[in-house]
C-alpha positions as CSV (number, residue, x, y, z in Angstrom):
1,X,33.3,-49.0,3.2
2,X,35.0,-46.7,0.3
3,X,31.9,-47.3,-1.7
4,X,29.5,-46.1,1.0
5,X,31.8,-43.2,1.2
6,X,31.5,-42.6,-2.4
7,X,27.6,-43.3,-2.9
8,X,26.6,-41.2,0.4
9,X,27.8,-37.6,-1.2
10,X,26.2,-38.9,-4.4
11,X,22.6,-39.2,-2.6
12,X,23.0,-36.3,-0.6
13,X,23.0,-34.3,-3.8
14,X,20.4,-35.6,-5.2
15,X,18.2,-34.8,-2.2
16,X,19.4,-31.3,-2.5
17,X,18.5,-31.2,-5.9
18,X,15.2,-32.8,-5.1
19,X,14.5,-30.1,-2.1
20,X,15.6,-26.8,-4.3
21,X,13.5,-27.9,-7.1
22,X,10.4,-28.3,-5.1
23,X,11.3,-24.6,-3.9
24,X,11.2,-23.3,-7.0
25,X,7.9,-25.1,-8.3
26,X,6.3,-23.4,-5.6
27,X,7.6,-20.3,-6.6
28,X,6.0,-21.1,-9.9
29,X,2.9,-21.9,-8.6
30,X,2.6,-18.6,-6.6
31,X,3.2,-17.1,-9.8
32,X,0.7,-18.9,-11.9
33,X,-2.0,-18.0,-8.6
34,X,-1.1,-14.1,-9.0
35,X,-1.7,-14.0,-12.9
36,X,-4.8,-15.6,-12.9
37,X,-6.3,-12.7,-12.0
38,X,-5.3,-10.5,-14.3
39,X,-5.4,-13.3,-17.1
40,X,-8.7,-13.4,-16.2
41,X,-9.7,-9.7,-16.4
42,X,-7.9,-9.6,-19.8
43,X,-10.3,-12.6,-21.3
44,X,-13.4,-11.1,-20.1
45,X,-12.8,-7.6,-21.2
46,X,-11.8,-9.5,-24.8
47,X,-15.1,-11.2,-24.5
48,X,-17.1,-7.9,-23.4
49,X,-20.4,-7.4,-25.5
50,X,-20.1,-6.1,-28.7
51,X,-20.0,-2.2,-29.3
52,X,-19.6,-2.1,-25.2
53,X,-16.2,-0.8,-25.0
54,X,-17.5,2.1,-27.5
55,X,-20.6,2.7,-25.0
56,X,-18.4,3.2,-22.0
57,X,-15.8,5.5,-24.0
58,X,-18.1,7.6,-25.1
59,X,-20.1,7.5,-21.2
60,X,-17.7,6.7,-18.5
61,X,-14.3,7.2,-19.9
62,X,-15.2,10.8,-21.2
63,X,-15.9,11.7,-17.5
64,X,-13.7,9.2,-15.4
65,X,-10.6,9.4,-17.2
66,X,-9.7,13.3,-16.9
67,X,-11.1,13.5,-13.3
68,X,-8.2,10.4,-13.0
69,X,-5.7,12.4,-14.8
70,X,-6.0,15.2,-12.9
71,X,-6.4,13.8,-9.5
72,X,-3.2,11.3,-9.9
73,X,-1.5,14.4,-11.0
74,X,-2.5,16.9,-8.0
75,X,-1.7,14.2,-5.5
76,X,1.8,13.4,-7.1
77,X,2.7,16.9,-6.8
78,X,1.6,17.5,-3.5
79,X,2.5,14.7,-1.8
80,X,6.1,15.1,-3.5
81,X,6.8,18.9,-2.7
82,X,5.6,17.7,1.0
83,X,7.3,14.8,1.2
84,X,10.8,15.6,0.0
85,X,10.8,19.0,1.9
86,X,9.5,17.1,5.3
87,X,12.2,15.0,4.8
88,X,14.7,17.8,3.8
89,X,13.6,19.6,6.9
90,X,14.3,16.9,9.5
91,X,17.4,15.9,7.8
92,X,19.2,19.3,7.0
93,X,18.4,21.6,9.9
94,X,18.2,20.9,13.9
95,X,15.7,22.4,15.7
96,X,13.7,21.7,19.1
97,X,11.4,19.3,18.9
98,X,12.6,17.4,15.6
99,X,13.1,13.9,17.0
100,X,9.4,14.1,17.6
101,X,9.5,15.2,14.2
102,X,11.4,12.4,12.6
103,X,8.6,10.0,13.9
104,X,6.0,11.9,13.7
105,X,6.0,12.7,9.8
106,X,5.3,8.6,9.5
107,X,1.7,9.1,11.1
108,X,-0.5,9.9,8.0
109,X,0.6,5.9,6.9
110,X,-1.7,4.6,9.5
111,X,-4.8,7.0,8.7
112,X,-7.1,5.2,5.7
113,X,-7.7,7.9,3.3
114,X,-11.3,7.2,3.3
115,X,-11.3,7.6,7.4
116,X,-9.6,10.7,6.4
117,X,-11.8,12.0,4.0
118,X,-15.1,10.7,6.2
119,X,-13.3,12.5,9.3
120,X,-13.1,15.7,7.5
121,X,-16.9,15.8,5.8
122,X,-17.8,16.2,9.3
123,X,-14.8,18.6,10.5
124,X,-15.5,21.5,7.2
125,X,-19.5,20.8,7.3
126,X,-20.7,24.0,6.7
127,X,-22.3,23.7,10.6
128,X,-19.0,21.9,11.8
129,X,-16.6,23.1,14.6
130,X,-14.5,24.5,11.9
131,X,-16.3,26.9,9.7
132,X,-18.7,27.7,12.9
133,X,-15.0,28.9,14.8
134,X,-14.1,31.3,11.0
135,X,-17.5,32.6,11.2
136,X,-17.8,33.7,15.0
137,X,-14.3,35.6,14.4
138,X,-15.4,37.4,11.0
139,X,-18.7,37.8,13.0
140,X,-21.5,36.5,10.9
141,X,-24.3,34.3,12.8
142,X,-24.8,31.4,9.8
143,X,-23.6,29.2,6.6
144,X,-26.3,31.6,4.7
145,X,-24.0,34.8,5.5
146,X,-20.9,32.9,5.1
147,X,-19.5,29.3,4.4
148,X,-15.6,27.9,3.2
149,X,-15.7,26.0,-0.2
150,X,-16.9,22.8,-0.3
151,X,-14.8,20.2,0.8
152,X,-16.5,18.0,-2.0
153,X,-14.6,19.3,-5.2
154,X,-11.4,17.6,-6.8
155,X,-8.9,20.5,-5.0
156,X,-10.2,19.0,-1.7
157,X,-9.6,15.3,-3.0
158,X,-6.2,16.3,-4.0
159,X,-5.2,18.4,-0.9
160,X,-6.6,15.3,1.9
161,X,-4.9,12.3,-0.5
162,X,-1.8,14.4,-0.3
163,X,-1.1,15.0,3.2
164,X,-2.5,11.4,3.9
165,X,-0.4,9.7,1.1
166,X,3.0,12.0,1.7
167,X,5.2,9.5,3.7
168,X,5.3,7.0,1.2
169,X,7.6,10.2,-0.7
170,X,9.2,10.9,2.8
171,X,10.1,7.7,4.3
172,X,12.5,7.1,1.1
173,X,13.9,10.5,0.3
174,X,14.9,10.7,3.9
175,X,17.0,7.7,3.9
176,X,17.9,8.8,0.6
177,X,19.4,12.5,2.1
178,X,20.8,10.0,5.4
179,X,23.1,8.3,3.0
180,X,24.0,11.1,0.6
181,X,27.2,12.4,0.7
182,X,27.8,15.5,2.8
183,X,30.9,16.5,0.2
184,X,28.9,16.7,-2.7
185,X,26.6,19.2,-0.5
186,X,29.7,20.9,1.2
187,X,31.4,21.6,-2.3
188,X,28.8,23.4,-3.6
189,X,28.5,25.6,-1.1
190,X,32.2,26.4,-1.3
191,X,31.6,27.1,-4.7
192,X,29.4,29.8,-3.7
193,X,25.7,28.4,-3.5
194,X,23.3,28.9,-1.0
195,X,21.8,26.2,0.8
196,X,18.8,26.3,-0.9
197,X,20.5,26.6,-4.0
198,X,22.7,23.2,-2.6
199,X,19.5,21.7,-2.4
200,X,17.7,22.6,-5.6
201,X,20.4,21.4,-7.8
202,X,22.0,19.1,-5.9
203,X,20.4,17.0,-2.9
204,X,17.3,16.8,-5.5
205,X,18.5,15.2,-8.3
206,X,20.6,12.7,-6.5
207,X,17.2,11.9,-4.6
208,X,15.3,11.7,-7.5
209,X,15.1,7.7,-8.2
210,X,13.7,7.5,-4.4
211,X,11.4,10.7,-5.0
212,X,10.4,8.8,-8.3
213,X,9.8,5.5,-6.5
214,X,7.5,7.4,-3.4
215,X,5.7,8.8,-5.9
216,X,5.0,6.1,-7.8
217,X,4.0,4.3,-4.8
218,X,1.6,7.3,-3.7
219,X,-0.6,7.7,-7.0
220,X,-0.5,3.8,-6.7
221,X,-2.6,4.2,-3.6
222,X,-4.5,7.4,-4.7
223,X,-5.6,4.8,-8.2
224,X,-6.5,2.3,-5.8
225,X,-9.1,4.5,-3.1
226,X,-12.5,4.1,-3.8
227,X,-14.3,5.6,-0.6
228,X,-12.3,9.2,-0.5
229,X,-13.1,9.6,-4.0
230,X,-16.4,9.2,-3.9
231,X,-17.7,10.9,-0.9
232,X,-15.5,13.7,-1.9
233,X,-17.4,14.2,-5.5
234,X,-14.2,12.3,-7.5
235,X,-15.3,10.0,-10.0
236,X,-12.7,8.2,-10.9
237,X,-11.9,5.2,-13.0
238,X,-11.6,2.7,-9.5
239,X,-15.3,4.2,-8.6
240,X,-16.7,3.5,-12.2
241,X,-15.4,0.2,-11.8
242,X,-17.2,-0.5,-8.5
243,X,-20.6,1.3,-9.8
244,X,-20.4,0.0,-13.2
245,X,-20.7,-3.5,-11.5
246,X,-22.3,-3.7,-8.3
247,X,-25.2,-0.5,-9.7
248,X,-25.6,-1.7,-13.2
249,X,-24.2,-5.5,-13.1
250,X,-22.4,-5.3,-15.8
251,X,-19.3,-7.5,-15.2
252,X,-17.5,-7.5,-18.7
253,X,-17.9,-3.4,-18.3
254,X,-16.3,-3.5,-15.5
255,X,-13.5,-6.0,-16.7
256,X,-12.5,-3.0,-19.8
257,X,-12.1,-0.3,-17.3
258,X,-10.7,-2.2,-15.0
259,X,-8.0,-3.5,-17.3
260,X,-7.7,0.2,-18.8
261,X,-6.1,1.2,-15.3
262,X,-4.0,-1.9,-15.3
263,X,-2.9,0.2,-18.5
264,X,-2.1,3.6,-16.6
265,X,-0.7,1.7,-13.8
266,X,2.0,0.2,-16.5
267,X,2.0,3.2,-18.5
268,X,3.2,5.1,-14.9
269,X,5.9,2.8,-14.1
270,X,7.2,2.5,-17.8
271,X,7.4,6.6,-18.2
272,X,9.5,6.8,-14.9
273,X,11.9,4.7,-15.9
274,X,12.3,6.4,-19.2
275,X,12.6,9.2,-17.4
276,X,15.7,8.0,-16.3
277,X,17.5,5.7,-18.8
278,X,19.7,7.8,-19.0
279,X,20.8,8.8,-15.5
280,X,23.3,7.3,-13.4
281,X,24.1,7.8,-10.3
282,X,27.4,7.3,-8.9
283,X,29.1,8.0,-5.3
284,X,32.7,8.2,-4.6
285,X,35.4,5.6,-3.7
286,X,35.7,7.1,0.0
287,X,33.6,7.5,2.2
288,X,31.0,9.4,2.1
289,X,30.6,12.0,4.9
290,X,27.2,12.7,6.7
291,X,25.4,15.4,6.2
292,X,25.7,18.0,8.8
293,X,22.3,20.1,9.9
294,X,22.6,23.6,10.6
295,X,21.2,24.2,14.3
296,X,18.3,27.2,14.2
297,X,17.5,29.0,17.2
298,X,14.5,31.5,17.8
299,X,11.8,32.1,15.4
300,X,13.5,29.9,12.6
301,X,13.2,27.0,14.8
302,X,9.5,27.9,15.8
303,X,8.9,28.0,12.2
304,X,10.8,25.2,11.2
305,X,9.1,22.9,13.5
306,X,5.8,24.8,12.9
307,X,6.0,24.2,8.9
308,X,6.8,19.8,9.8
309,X,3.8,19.4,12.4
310,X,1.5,21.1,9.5
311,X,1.4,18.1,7.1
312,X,0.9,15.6,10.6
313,X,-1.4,17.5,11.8
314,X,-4.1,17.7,8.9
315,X,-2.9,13.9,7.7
316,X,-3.4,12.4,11.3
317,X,-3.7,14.4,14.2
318,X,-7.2,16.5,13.4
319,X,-8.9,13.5,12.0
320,X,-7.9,11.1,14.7
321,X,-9.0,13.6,17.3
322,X,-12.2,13.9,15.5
323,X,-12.7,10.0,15.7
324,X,-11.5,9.7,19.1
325,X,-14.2,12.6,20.3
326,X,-16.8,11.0,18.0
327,X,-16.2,7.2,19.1
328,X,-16.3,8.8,22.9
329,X,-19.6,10.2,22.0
330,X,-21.2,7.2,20.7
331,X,-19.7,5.2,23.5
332,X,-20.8,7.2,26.0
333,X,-25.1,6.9,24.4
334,X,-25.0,3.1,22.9
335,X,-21.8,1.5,24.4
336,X,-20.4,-1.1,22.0
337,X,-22.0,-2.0,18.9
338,X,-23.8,-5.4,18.8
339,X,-21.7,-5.7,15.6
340,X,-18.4,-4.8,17.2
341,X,-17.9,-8.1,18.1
342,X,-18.5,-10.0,15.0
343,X,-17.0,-7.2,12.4
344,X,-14.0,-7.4,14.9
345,X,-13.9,-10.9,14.0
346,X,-14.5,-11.1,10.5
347,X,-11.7,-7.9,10.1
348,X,-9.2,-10.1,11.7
349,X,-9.7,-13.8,11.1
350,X,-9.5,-13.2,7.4
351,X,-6.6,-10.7,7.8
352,X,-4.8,-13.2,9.9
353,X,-6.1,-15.6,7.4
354,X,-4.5,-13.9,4.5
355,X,-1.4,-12.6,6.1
356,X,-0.3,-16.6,6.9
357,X,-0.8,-17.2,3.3
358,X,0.7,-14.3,1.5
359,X,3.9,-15.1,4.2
360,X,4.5,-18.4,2.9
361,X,4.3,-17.9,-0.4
362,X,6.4,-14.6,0.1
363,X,8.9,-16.7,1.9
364,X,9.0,-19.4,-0.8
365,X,9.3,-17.0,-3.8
366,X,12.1,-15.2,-2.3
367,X,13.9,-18.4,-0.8
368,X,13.5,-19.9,-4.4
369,X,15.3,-16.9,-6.1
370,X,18.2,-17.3,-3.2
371,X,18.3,-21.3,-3.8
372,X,18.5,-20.8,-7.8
373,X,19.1,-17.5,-9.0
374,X,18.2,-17.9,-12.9
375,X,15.4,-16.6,-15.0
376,X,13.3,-19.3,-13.7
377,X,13.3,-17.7,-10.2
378,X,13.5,-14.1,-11.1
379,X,10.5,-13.6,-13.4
380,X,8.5,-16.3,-10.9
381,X,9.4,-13.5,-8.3
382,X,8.5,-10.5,-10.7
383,X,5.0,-12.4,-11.7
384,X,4.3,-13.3,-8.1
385,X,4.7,-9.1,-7.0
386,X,2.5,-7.6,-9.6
387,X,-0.9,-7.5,-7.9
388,X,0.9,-4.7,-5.6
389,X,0.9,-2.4,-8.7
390,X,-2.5,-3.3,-9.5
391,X,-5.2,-1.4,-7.8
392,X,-7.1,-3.5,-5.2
393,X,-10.3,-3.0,-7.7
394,X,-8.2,-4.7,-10.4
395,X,-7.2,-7.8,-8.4
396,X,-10.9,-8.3,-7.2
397,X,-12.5,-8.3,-10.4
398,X,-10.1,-10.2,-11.6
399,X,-10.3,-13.0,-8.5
400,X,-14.2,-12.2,-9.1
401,X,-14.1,-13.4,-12.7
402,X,-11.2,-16.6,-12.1
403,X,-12.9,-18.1,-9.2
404,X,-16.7,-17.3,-10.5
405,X,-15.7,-19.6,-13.6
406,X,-14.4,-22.1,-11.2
407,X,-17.4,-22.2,-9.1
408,X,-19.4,-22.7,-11.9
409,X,-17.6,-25.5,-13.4
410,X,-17.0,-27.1,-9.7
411,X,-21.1,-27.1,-9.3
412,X,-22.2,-28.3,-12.8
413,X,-19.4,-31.3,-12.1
414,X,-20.8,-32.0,-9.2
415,X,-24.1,-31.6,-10.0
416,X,-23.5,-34.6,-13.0
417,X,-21.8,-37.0,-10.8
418,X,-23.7,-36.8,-7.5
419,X,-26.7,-35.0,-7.9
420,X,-26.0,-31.9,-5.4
421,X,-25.2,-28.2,-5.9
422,X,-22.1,-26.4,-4.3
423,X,-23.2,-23.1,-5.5
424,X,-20.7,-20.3,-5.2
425,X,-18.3,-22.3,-2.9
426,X,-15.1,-19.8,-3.2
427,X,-16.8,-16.7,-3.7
428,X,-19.3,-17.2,-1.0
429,X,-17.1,-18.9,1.5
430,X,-14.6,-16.0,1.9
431,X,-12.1,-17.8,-0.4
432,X,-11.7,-15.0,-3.1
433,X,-11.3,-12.2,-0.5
434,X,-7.9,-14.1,0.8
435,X,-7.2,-14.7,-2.6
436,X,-7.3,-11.0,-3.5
437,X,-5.6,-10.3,-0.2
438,X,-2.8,-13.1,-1.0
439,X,-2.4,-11.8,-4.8
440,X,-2.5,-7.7,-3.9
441,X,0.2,-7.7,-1.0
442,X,2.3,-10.9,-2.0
443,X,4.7,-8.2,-3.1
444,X,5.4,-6.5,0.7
445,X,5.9,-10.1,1.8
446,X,8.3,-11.0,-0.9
447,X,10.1,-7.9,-0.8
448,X,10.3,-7.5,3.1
449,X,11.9,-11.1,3.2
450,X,14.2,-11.1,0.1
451,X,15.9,-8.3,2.1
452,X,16.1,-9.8,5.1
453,X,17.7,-13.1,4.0
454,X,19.9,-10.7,1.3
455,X,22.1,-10.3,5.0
456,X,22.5,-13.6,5.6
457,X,26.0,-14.7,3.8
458,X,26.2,-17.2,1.4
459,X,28.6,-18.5,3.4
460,X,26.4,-20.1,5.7
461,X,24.1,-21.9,2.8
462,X,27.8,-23.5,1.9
463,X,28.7,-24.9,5.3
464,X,25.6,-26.4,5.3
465,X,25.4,-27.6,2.3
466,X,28.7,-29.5,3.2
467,X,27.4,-31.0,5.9
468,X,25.3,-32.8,3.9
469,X,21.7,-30.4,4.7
470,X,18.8,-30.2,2.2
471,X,18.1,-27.1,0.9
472,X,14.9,-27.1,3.3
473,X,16.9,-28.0,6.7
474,X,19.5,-25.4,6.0
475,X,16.3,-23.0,5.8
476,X,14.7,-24.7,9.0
477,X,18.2,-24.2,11.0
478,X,19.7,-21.4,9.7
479,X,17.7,-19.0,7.3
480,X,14.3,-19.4,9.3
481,X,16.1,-18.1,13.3
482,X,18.1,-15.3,11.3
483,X,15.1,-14.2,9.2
484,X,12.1,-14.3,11.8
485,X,12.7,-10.4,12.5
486,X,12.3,-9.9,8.4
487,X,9.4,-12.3,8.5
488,X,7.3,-10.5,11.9
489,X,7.8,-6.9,9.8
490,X,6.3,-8.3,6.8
491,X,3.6,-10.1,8.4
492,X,2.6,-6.9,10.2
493,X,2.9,-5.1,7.0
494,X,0.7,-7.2,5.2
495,X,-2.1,-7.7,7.9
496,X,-2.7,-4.2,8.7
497,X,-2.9,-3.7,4.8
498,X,-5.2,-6.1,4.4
499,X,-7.2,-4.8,7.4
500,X,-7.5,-1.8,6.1
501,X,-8.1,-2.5,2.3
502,X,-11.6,-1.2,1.2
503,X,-12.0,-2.0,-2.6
504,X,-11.3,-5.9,-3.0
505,X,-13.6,-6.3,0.4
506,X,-16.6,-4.5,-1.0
507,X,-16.3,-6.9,-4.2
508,X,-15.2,-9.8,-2.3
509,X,-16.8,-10.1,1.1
510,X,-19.6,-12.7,1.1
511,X,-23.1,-11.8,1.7
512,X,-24.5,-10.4,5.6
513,X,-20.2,-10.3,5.8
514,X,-18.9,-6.9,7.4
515,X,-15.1,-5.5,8.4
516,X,-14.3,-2.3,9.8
517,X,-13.8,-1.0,6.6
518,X,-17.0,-2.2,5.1
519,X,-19.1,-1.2,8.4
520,X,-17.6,2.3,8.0
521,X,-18.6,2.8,4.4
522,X,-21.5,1.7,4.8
523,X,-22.5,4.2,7.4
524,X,-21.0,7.0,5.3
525,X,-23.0,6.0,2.5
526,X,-25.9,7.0,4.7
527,X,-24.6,9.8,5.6
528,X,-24.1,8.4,9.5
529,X,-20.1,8.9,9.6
530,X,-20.2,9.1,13.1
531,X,-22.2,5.4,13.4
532,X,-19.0,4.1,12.8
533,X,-16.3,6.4,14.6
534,X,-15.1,3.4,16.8
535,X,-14.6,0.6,13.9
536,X,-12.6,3.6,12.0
537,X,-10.3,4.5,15.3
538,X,-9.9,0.7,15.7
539,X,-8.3,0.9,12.1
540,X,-6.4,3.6,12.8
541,X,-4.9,1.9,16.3
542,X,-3.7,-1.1,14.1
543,X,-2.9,0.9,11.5
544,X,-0.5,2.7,14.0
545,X,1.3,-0.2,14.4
546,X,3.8,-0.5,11.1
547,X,4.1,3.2,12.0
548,X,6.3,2.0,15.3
549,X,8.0,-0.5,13.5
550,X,9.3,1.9,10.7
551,X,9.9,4.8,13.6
552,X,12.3,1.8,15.5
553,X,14.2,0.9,12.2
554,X,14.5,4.7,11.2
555,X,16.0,5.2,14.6
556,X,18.3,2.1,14.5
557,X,19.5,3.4,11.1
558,X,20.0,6.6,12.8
């Protein structure tokens, strides 16, 4: 009896060991799956033809790269001044109407910014409702006599991408502004500053690391479009990519540019955080009072709430109107699409597909680093999140290039040993689009449930441990019932993202394979935008749906 009592504690650890370190190769392997890509990207761009990186320099680069420049550095500023004020607005001041306001400001997240830019080709055509409405008022009969400036042009790029891509500045800067301290705010304006003053030199730079992290997160997704860009007149380095290898066919081509915006992407992230090396931000021992908003009455208040429906209304409400008129329209003369049913399908069977996949591994990378926090774990967790700050063009030509070698060597081995062909077997089964899905939003699933299970105490991982549970029951009983509500948000997250990522499924999707995104770029490509008004508004109704969530935690927080 006392040497069963002595050998069963000694087993028990060793299963625990046993179950943690099979956690943490997992985490490894996820890892090792999200590199490959961009492993594979850098090999073929080292490989590229001689004199080829020279060609596209002098060719693409010379055109691409300022129209990048310049469009990554409108947006930035646009969406930020709109942003941070929005969220300054609804924050600082109390007016009618700014509940709805709160909420509201989070609708541009569910608009596409190709919908948006397809919605509004058709809405500032020079015979559209719009310019036909300024020229009945001012009088003149046709476009000939007078017409507004082309929506095609780089200023009209910038000013859509920064009213659609704004709440990623907002949603942070807000909660940033919830949780400031009221004192610091209230002292200076004891000292004698105005409010706006107050809010220039102080509620600003105490917001900057969130303003700095929205913004990053915003020309993240204005590197990444593809379909805004180039229906708007933008060429940019994603829409050299995609021409430079599905027009000319020249993969290793494709492979330099795309690894050159892997390099802006890093270059971003590395100059905001040297930026601020030398900030620090500190808050006081006591606690913090809330910020107070000043009621307006009258005018100001009409004005107030005039100046925070602006940005909703041309991020969401004037293109969504536009689609739901459209898809009414095309209802009402063809019904449903023969193709509804099937593109329907396809959009959410390899979402679904992909957001199972990129869940699990999420949940084992960031149950790995709470199992054994180490280097081990951390950098497996910082390697398995870096497709999110690679554009979506990135990842697929980099999936593209990993899995084309693999299908290559898979049918020549099988081709020696049994005589038959399995021809592109990843690539044209669908496998490389969940791939790219998996290795480009691994990040919201990682991070979405590393926060969740950051509330559960340690406490209950050591009462578990003494009774004698494996690191894999305690997650089964304990971390798995406390964490689902972490776990639905992120899978949400991740499968409207992947429903309504454009690039890696125009690369990716198999042949005679269309989504709602694909369907709808294709028909703007024709020029038929309003062919595909009821895939786009079915986008936009999912899309809407991380919009609720964030609304119900903002209000929670509230």
């Amino acid at each position: 009896m006392i040497s069963d009592t002595i050998q069963r504690p000694v087993a028990r650890t060793g299963t625990r060991f046993r179950s943690s370190f099979w956690w943490l190769c997992l985490s490894l392997l996820a890892a090792i799956a999200s590199m490959v890509p961009v492993l594979a990207l850098v090999s073929q761009a080292i490989q590229g033809s001689e004199g080829l990186w020279a060609h596209l320099r002098s060719t693409v680069l010379m055109t691409a790269l300022p129209e990048t420049v310049v469009l990554l550095a409108g947006v930035g500023l646009l969406a930020g001044v709109v942003g941070t004020c929005s969220a300054w607005l609804v924050t600082a001041y109390d007016f009618p109407g700014r509940k709805m306001l709160e909420w509201a400001l989070l609708l541009p997240l569910a608009m596409p910014t190709y919908i948006v830019a397809y919605a509004y080709l058709d809405i500032l055509h020079p015979i559209g409702p719009v310019q036909g409405a300024v020229r009945w008022l001012l009088g003149y009969s046709s476009p000939r006599e007078f017409r507004l400036p082309d929506i095609r042009s780089m200023a009209g790029c910038i000013i859509l991408l920064g009213f659609v891509l704004f709440p990623y500045i907002y949603i942070p800067v807000r909660a940033m502004f919830l949780t400031q301290a009221g004192n610091l705010l209230e002292a200076a304006r004891m000292l004698g500053v105005s409010r706006h003053a107050a809010f220039m030199k102080v509620a600003i730079p105490l917001a900057r690391p969130a303003i700095a992290v929205g913004v990053s997160l915003a020309l993240m997704e204005a590197l990444n479009d593809i379909g805004a860009s180039e229906f708007l007149g933008v060429r940019t380095l994603t829409v050299s990519v995609y021409t430079t290898w599905i027009t000319k066919s020249d993969l290793p081509g494709a492979a330099q540019i795309a690894l050159f915006m892997l390099f802006i992407v890093v270059g971003l992230v590395a100059l905001e955080r040297c930026a601020r090396r030398k900030q620090r931000y500190a808050s006081s021992a006591q606690k913090n009072r809330e910020l107070e908003s000043v009621r307006l009455y009258g005018l100001k208040a009409l004005a107030a709430f005039g100046l925070g429906m602006l940005p909703v209304v041309i991020g969401f409400i004037a293109p969504a109107t536009y689609l739901v008129v459209e898809a009414w329209k095309r209802f009402q003369f063809n019904g449903l699409s023969a193709r509804f049913a099937s593109e329907a399908l396809n959009t959410i069977v390899f979402a679904g597909i992909a957001t199972l996949m990129t869940v699990f591994f999420g949940l084992v990378v960031a149950y790995a680093m709470r199992l054994a926090p180490g280097r081990a774990s951390l950098w497996s967790f910082r390697f398995s999140t870096v497709g999110y700050a690679a554009p979506g063009t990135v990842i697929a030509i980099g999936v593209l290039i990993a899995l084309g070698g693999f299908d290559r060597f898979l049918d020549a081995s099988m081709k020696e040993i049994f005589g038959i062909s399995t021809g592109l077997l990843m690539i044209g089964s669908g496998a490389a689009l969940i791939y790219a899905y998996t290795a480009r939003f691994l990040t919201i699933a990682a991070g979405g449930i590393d926060a969740g299970l950051s509330r559960i105490p340690l406490s209950f991982d050591h009462a578990s441990r003494t009774l004698g549970r494996s690191a894999t029951q305690t997650f089964r009983q304990i971390h798995l019932p406390l964490s689902r509500a972490s776990l639905a948000a992120a899978g949400l997250l991740v499968f409207v993202d992947c429903v309504k990522e454009l690039p890696a499924t125009l690369l990716l999707r198999p042949l005679n394979f269309e989504t709602f995104a694909t369907h709808l770029y294709g028909e703007a490509a024709r020029g038929t935008y309003e062919e595909a008004s009821i895939a786009a508004l079915a986008i936009v109704c999912i899309g809407i749906l991380p919009v609720m969530l964030l609304a119900r935690v903002g209000r929670r927080r509230a």
